[in-house]
C-alpha positions, 0 to 999 in steps of 0.5 A: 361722745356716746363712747366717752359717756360710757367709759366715764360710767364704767369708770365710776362703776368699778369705782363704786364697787371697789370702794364697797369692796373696801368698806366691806370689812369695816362694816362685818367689823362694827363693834358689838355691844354687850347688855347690861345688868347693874346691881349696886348696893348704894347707901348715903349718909347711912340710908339707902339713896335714890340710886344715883350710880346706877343712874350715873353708870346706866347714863354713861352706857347708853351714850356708848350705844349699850342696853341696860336692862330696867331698874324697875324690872330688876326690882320689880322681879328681885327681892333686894335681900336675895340680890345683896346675897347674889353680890356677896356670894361671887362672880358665880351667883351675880353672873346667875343673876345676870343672866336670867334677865338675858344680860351679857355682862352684869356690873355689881357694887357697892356706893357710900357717901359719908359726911364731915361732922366739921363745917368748911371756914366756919360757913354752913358747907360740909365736906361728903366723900363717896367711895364707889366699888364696883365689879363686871362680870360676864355671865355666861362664863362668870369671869371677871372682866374688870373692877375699879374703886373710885373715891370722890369728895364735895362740898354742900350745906345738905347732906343728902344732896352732897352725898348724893352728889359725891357717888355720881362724882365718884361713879363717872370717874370709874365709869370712865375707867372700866367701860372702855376696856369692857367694850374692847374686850367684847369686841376682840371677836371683831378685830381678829386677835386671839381671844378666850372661848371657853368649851365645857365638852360632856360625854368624855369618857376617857383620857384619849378623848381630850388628848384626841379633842386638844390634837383636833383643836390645834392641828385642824381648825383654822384660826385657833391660836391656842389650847389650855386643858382647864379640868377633866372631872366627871365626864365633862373636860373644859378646854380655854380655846384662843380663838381669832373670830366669833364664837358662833363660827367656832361653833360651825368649825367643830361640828364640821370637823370629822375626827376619826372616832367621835364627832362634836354636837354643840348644844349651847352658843355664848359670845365666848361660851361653847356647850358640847358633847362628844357622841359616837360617830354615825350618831 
C-alpha cells in the first residue's frame, strides 16, 4: 500500500512539472502594454469641451490593462499653444513630447462637433455630427503606427451635450479600430515573428564599417531576419534590424558579438530603439 501511494506521488509530481513546463512559454509570452500619452485638440460647438475623447480613449486603455499618463500632469506642466504646435509640427515633435512624460506611444488629434441649424420633424431635437481624427505614434523612434478618422452623428434638444455626446460616439468607433492593431504591434517581440528594431550606430567612419556591421548582423546574430541600411550621414549609420525577440536580448547579442576589428557599446535601450556605437577593439 506504501509502494502505491508513492508511485501515485511521483506520478502527480512529474504531472506537475510537466505541466509548469508547458505553461512556461505562455507565461515569458504575456503580453506587454505600452504607456500612453493623449493629446487631443477637442472643439465642441465651436469651443473647447470638457475633453470628452480623451475620457472616451483613456476609459477604453485602461480596460485593456494599459497606463495613461494624468491629464491633469500633461496640463498642469504643458502650455496648450506649445502642445497644439508639437500636434501640428509632426510625428517628431508629438513623439518628443511624449517621451518626456516616460510615454511609449502618444496618440494626437483632433474632435469636432458641429450642430444643424434645422430642427428633427418640427420638434425641439438637432441633429450634432462629430469628426474625430487621430494619430499614434511611438516615441522613441517617432514612427507611426496607426491613424484613423471616424465621424459619429446624435440627436438632442442642447447642443453641448449633443456635441458632446457625438465625439464620445465618435471617438469609441475609432478607438475600437486602432487600439487593437497598436497592442499587437508592441506585442510582436512576444510572439517570435520578425519585427522592426531601429539601430542608430555612432562612431562610423568608414563605408567598410557598415558593410562590416550588415555582414555582422545577418551572418552571426541568431534570430535576425533581415538587414535594411536606412542612411550613412555624419558618422552615424542607421540600420532597420528585423529581429525575432525583444530589444534588450538584441542589445545582449551584439555587445557579445566580437567582430574582428571593432566592438559595439550599446548605450541606450527602447522597446524597438537601439543607441550604439562603434569603438576600437580592446577599448
Amino acid at each position: 500500500m506504501g509502494m502505491r501511494v508513492v508511485k501515485l506521488s511521483c506520478l502527480f509530481a512529474v504531472f506537475l512539472v510537466a505541466a509548469v513546463v508547458l505553461a512556461a512559454p505562455r507565461l515569458y509570452a504575456r503580453p506587454t502594454v505600452p504607456r500612453f500619452m493623449l493629446l487631443i485638440d477637442e472643439k465642441n460647438m465651436g469651443t473647447y469641451s470638457m475633453g470628452d475623447a480623451e475620457r472616451v480613449l483613456t476609459g477604453a486603455l485602461l480596460k485593456r490593462g494599459a497606463e495613461v499618463v494624468d491629464a491633469e500632469l500633461v496640463k498642469t506642466k504643458v502650455n496648450r499653444d506649445k502642445a497644439l504646435q508639437a500636434m501640428a509640427s509632426g510625428p517628431r515633435a508629438a513623439a518628443a513630447l511624449g517621451l518626456s512624460f516616460g510615454a511609449d506611444v502618444i496618440i494626437v488629434g483632433r474632435a469636432i462637433a458641429k450642430g444643424s441649424a434645422d430642427r428633427v420633424q418640427d420638434t425641439s431635437f438637432r441633429s450634432y455630427r462629430a469628426t474625430v481624427s487621430l494619430k499614434a505614434i511611438r516615441t522613441d523612434t517617432a514612427a507611426i503606427i496607426d491613424v484613423d478618422t471616424a465621424t459619429a452623428a446624435k440627436i438632442h434638444v442642447d447642443d453641448i451635450i449633443g456635441g458632446s455626446q457625438a465625439i464620445q460616439a465618435a471617438t469609441a468607433l475609432a478607438a475600437r479600430r486602432m487600439l487593437p492593431k497598436i497592442l499587437n504591434q508592441w506585442n510582436l517581440a512576444a510572439s517570435g515573428q520578425p519585427h522592426k528594431i531601429q539601430l542608430m550606430l555612432g562612431n562610423v567612419d568608414q563605408v567598410w564599417q557598415v558593410a562590416a556591421v550588415k555582414k555582422l548582423l545577418r551572418g552571426k546574430i541568431r534570430g535576425v531576419d533581415d538587414v535594411v541600411q536606412r542612411s550613412f550621414v555624419s558618422g552615424v549609420a542607421v540600420f532597420d534590424v528585423y529581429w525575432k525577440g525583444g530589444c534588450q536580448k538584441l542589445a545582449e547579442a551584439l555587445t557579445l558579438a566580437r567582430p574582428r576589428y571593432f566592438r559595439i557599446k550599446v548605450v541606450g535601450v527602447t522597446a524597438a530603439k537601439l543607441d550604439a556605437k562603434l569603438v576600437a577593439t580592446g577599448s
